[in-house]
C-alpha positions in Angstrom: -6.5 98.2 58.1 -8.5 96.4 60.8 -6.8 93.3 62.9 -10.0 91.9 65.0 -9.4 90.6 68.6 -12.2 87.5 69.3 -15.6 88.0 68.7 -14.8 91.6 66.8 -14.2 89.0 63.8 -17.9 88.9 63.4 -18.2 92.8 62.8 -19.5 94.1 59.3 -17.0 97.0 60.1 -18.2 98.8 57.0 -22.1 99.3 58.2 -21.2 101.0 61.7 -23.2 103.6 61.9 -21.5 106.8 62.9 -25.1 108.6 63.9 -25.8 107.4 67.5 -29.6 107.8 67.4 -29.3 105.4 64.6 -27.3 102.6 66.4 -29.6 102.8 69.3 -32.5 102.2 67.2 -30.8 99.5 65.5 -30.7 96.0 67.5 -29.2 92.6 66.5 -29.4 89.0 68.1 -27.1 86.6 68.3 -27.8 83.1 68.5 -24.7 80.8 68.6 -25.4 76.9 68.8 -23.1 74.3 68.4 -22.5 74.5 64.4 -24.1 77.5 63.3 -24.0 81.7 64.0 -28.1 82.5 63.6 -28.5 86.3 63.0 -31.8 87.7 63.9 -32.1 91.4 62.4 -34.6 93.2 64.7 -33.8 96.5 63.0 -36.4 99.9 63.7 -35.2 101.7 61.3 -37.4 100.4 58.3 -37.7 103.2 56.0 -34.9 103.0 53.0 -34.6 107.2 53.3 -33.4 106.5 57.3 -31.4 103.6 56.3 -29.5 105.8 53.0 -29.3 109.2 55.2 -27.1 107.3 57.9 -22.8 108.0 57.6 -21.4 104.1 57.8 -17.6 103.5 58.8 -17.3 102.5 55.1 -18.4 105.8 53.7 -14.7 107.5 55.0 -12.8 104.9 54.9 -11.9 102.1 52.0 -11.4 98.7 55.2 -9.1 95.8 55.1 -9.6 93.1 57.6 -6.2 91.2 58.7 -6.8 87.9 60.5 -3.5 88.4 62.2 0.1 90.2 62.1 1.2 87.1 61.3 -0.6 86.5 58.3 -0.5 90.1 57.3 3.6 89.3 56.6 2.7 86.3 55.3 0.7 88.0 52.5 2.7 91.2 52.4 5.7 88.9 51.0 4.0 87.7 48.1 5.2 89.3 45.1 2.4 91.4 42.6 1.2 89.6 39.8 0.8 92.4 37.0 -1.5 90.5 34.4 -3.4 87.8 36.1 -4.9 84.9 34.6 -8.1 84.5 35.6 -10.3 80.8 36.6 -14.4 80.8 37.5 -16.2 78.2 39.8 -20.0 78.5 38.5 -23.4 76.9 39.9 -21.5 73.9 41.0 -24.5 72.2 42.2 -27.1 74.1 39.6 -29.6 75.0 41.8 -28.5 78.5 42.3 -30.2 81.5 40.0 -27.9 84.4 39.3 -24.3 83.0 39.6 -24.7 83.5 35.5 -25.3 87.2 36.1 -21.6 87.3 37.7 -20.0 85.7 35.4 -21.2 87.8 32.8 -19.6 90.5 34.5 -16.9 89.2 35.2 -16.1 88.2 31.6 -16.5 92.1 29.9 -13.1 92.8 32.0 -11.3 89.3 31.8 -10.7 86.6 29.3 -11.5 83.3 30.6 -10.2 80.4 29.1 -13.0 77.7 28.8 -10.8 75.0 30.3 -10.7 77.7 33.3 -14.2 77.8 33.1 -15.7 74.9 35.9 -19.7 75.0 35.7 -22.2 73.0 37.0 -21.8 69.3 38.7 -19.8 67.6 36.1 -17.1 70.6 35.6 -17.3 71.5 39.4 -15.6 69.0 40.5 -13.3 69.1 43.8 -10.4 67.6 41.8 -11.0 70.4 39.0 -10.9 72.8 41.4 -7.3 71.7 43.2 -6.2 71.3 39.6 -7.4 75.3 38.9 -5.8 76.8 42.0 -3.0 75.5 40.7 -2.7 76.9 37.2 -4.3 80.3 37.8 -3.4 83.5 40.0 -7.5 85.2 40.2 -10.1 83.0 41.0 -13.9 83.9 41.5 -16.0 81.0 43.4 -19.8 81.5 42.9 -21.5 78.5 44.4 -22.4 77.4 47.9 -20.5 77.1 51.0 -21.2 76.5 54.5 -18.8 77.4 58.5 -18.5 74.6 60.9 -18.3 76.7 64.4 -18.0 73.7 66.5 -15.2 72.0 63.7 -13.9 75.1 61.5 -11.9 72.0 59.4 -15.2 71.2 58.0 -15.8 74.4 57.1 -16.2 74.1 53.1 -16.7 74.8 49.6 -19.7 72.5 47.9 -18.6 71.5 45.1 -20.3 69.2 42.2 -19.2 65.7 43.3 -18.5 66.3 47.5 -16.9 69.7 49.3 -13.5 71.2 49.4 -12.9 71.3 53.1 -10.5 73.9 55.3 -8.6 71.2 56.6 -8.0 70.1 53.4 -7.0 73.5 51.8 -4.4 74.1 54.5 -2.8 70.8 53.2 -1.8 72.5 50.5 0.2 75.8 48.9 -0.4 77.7 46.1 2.0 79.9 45.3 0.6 81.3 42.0 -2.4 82.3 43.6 -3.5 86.2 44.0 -7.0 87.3 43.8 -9.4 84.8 45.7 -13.5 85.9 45.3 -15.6 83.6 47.6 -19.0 84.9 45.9 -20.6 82.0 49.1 -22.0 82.4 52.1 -20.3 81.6 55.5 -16.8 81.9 54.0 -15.3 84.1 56.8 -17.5 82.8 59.6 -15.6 81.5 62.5 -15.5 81.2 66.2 -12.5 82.7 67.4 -10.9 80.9 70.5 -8.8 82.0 73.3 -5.9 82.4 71.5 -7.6 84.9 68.8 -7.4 81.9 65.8 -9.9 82.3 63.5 -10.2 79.6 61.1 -12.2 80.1 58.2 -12.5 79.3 54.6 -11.5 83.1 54.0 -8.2 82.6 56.0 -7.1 79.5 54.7 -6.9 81.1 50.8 -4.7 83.9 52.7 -2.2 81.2 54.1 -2.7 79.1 50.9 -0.9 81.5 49.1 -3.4 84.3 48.0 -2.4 88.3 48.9 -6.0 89.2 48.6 -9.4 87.3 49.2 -13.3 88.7 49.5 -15.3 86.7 51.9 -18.4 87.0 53.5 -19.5 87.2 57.3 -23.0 85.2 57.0 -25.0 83.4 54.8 -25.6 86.2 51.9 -28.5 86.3 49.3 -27.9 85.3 46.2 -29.3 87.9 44.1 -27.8 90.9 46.2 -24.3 89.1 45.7 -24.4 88.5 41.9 -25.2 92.8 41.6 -22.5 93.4 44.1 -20.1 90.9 42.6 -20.8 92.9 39.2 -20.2 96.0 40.7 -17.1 95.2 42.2 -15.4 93.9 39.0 -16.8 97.0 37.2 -15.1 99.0 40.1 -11.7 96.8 40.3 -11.4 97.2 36.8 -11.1 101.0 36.7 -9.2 101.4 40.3 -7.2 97.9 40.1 -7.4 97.9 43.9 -9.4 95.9 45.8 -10.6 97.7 49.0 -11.7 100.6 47.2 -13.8 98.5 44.5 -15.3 97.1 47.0 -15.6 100.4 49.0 -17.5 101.7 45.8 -19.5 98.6 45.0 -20.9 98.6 48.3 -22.1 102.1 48.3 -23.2 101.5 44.7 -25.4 99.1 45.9 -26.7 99.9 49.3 -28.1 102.8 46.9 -29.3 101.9 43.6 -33.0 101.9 42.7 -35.1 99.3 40.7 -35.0 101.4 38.0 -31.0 101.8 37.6 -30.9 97.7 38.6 -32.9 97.0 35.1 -30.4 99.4 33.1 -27.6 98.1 34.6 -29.3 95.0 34.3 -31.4 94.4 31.0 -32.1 91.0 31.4 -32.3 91.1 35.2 -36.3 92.0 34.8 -36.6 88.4 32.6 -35.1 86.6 34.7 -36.9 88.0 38.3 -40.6 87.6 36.6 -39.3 83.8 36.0 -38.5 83.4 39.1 -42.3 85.0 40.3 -44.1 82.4 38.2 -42.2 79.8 39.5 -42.9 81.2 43.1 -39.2 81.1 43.8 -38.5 84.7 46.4 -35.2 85.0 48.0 -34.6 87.8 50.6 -33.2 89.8 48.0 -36.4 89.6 45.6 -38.9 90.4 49.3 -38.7 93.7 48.1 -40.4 93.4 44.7 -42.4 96.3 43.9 -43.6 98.5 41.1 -42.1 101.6 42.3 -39.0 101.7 40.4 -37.8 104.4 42.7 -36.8 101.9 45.7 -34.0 101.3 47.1 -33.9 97.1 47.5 -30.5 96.5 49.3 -30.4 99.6 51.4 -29.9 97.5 54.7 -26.6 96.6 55.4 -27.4 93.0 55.6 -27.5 93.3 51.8 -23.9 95.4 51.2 -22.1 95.2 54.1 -21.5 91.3 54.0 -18.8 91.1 52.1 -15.0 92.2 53.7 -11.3 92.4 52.2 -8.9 90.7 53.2 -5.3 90.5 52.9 -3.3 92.8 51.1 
């Protein structure tokens, strides 16, 4: 359990590399403007072999991230909730291409009510989405979302009619809530101040009223976060704790080849050679190849995104 101090809030504790040749020959830049955190990746190491061969924090250790003692109470009073009911936030602005492939997923290990269902623009809406907090403990956002470093309260959730906003969600309780998946980019992005606050979208589920919430540290690519997200159900499903499916799903990922992605994935191959005709590539689709051997998402900016928090 991990309670960051400042700019250690920005730390994919998970991918620290334990071999010191490799964290020499790995070097990232920071640029930090008024609104935004730009990552620039310069890393040397660019063969997937190097990448897989390196021990990572999160090999030994299953990591929750605490945004502060106070909080940590705050979540650790929360009663367990032994069968959760379970509500999905979908595409809310339908121009996204594998939140579908979550859901799927999602739905072999959980019934989901179709009123608990929100998809696309018309469902997605930001009064739907008060109204769901309210009436179900799990909830699994897949959708877009954006940090505000220079005004966290604008930090939000984009949502089908207008965006749910952190100064808006810390209006509110809800005490029902348990498990919080922000399947978005940006969600745990903040810039801590002297006084070690960190305001994000991730921290504001956790004083809501949610004991657990996955959030991500930067803007994360959409088709590496709909195989992780299905992973980490998969995973949560057999251990029904949260820092170790996502332990699992991470390492799960960081490794798998083309070959296991179109097994675990049948229509997965459909749905990439759609997206080639139409000339559509995400990061996550740079590495299309016919060598069904590769490893796709074996840098950590792929798998090592996405943290725990809370209890």
């Amino acid at each position: 359990m991990i309670i960051p101090h400042l700019g250690f809030h920005h730390i994919p504790f998970a991918a620290l590399p334990l071999n010191p040749d490799f964290a020499i020959a790995t070097e990232v830049s920071i640029a930090l403007d008024n609104s935004r955190l730009k990552i620039k990746d310069s890393t040397k190491v660019t063969t997937n072999q190097s990448l897989l061969s390196q021990m990572c924090l999160g090999d030994l250790f299953r990591i929750r991230v605490i945004p502060s003692f106070q909080i940590l109470k705050h979540c650790a009073e929360r009663p367990s909730i032994e069968h959760p009911t379970y509500g999905v936030v979908e595409n809310a602005t339908e121009d996204l291409k594998f939140p579908a492939l979550e859901v799927k997923s999602l739905k072999k290990y959980h019934k989901i009510a179709p009123k608990n269902h929100l998809k696309g623009k018309n469902q997605a809406t930001v009064k739907n989405y008060r109204a769901l907090l309210k009436r179900v403990e799990n909830v699994h956002s897949s959708h877009h979302a954006a940090s505000n470093l220079s005004n966290p309260q604008n930090s939000a959730l984009k949502l089908g009619d207008g965006y749910f906003t952190l100064g808006s969600l810390m209006l509110n309780r809800y005490p029902n809530l348990n498990h919080v998946f922000l399947s978005c980019c940006e969600t745990n992005l903040g810039k801590p101040n002297l006084t070690d606050d960190l305001l994000t979208l991730g921290t504001g589920f956790l004083c809501a009223g949610a004991r657990t919430v996955i959030s991500s540290l930067w803007a994360v690519d959409d088709l590496a976060t709909a195989i992780f997200t299905s992973y980490y159900y998969e995973l949560l499903g057999e251990t029904n704790k949260p820092s170790l499916a996502l332990q699992k799903a991470q390492q799960r990922l960081r490794r798998v080849t083309w070959e296991q992605l179109y097994q675990d994935f049948p229509d997965l191959k459909t749905v990439i050679d759609q997206q080639k005709k139409e000339g559509v590539r995400s990061q996550g689709l740079s590495a299309w190849s016919q060598n069904m051997t590769q490893y796709p998402f074996s840098a950590p900016y792929y798998w090592s995104g996405f943290i725990c928090q809370g209890v």
